[in-house]
N, C-alpha and C positions, 0 to 999 in steps of 0.2 A: 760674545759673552765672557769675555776676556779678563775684564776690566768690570768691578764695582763701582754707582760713580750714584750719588746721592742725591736724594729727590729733592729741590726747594718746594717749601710748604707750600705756596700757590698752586704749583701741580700734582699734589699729592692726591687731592679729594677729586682730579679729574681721572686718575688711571688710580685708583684705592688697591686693583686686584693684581696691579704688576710690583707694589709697594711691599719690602718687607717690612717687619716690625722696627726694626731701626733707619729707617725711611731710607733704604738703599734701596736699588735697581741692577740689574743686569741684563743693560739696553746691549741691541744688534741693530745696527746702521742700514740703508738701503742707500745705496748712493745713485746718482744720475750716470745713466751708462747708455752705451746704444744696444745691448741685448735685450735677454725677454724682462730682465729685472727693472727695465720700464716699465712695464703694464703693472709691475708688480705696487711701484714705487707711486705710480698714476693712482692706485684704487686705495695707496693709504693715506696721499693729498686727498681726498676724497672724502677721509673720514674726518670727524672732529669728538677729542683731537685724533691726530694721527700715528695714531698705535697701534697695533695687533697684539693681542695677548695668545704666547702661543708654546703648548703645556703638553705634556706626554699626556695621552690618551688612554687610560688603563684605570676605569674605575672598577674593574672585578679584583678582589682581594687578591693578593697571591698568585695573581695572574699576570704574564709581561703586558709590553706594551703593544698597544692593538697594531695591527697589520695588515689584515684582512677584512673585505666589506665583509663578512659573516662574524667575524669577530666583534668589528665597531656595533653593528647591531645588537650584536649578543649582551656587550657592555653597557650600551644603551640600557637596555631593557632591564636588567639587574641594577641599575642605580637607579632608573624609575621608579623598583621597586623597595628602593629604602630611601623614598622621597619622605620628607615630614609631612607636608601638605599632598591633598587630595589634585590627583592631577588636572589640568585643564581639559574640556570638553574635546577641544581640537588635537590635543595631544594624545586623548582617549583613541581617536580615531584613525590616529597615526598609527599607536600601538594593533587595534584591530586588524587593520590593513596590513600589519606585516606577518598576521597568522598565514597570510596564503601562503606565504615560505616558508612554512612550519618554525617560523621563530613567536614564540607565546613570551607575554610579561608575567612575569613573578606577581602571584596575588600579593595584598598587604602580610604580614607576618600576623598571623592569629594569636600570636603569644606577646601577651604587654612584656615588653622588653624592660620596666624595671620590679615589676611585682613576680612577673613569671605564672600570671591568673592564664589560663589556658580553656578557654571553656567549651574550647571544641575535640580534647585532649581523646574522648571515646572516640572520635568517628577520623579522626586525619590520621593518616600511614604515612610517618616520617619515609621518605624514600634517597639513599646516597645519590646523590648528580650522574657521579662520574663509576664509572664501571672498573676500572683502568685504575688502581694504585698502591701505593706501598706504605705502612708502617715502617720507619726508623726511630730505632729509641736512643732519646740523647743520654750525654753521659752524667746527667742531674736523675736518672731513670723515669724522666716523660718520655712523652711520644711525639713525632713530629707526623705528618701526613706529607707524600709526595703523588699527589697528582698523575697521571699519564698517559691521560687522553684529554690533554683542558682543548681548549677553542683556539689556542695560539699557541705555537709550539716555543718552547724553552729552547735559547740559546745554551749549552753546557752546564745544564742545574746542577752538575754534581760537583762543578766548581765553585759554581756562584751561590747554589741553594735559595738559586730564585725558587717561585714556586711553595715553598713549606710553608706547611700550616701548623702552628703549634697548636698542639691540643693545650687545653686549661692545663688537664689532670688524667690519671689512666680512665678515671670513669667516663670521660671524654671521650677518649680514644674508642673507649668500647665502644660507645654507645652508638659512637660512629660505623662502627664495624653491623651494628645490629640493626641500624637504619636500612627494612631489608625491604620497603613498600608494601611489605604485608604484615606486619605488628601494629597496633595501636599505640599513641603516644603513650595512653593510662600505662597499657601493659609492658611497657617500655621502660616506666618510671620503675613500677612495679617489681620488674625483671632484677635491677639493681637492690634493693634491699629484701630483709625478711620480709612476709607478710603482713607480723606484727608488728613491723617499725617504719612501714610506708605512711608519712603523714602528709600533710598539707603541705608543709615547709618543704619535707623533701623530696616532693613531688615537683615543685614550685624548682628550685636546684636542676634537677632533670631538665625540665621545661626552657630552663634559661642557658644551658648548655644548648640545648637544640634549636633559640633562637641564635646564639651566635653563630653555630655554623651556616645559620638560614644566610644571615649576613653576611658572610664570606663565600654566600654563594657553594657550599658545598654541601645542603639537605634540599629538598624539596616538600615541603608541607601542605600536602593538597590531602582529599580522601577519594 
């Protein structure tokens, strides 16, 4: 992966997902050997064409990259559950079958994610994921979130700063603080303004902060 080296259009529409936008590649060769890189090199003659697309594994936000079979599962299931479409029946049952290992999929998100309409807002108890973590405040005075119990352990975050979650805004941060699995999302909205200036809108504001952390994997909205 050395080397850039650019797709002719004939084979752009056969490998679309290894294409970047300026029709480059960064191809890795298998060459003919007498090791185990023959079987390897066997099963991608095999294919048509003969490609492997092959990507860092890490679709939970702010999380490294997967490592562990309890990890990959874990990631699995959290990106199930910020699929667009409704899952397949057999997929359904994939998911099921893995509750016997105490790994559950993430319901759909109750909150429309561009109106912020919430209409289960009385009865779900936003709950934090993680037990484990730390507020740091940057030097613009937000907040960042450091994790410290995720599913995969961080190589040196305090070098890399892998891991951070930027909050929006401080109301964020709190709010995050206050996701305690026992408040109501209503009383939650609530919580943050007077009681004569809690409206629709700014309830709606509330709501849409607690769907993105839902998305990043760091609230759980169940009741």
């Amino acid at each position: 992966m050395s080397k850039v080296w650019r797709v002719r259009p004939e084979a752009r529409s056969l490998i679309p997902a290894c294409v970047h936008v300026d029709y480059t590649a960064r191809p890795q060769t298998v060459e003919k050997s007498s090791n185990q890189l023959d079987r390897y090199r066997s099963l991608l003659e095999a294919m048509h064409p003969p490609v492997l697309l092959d990507t860092s594994f890490n679709t939970k936000r702010a999380e490294p990259i997967v490592e562990t079979p309890f990890g990959a599962i874990s990631s699995f299931l959290n990106a199930a559950a910020r699929r667009p479409l409704p899952l397949e029946s057999r997929n359904r049952k994939l998911l099921l079958s893995l509750a016997d290992f105490g790994l559950y999929a993430p319901a759909d998100c109750p909150i429309d994610l561009s109106s912020g309409y919430f209409p289960l807002n009385e009865t779900i108890l936003p709950r934090r994921r993680h037990n484990k973590y730390e507020l740091l405040q940057t030097t613009d005075g937000f907040y960042r979130l450091r994790v410290l119990d995720l599913d995969e352990e961080l190589e040196d975050p305090n070098r890399t700063g892998r891991g951070d979650f930027y909050f929006k805004d401080t109301i964020e941060a709190e709010l995050y603080v206050a996701c305690d699995g026992f408040t109501t999302a209503s009383e939650l909205a609530a919580a943050f303004y007077d009681e004569d200036e809690v409206s629709s809108t700014k309830e709606a504001e509330i709501y849409l902060r607690l769907a993105r952390m839902w998305r990043a994997t760091l609230v759980v909205l169940r009741n």
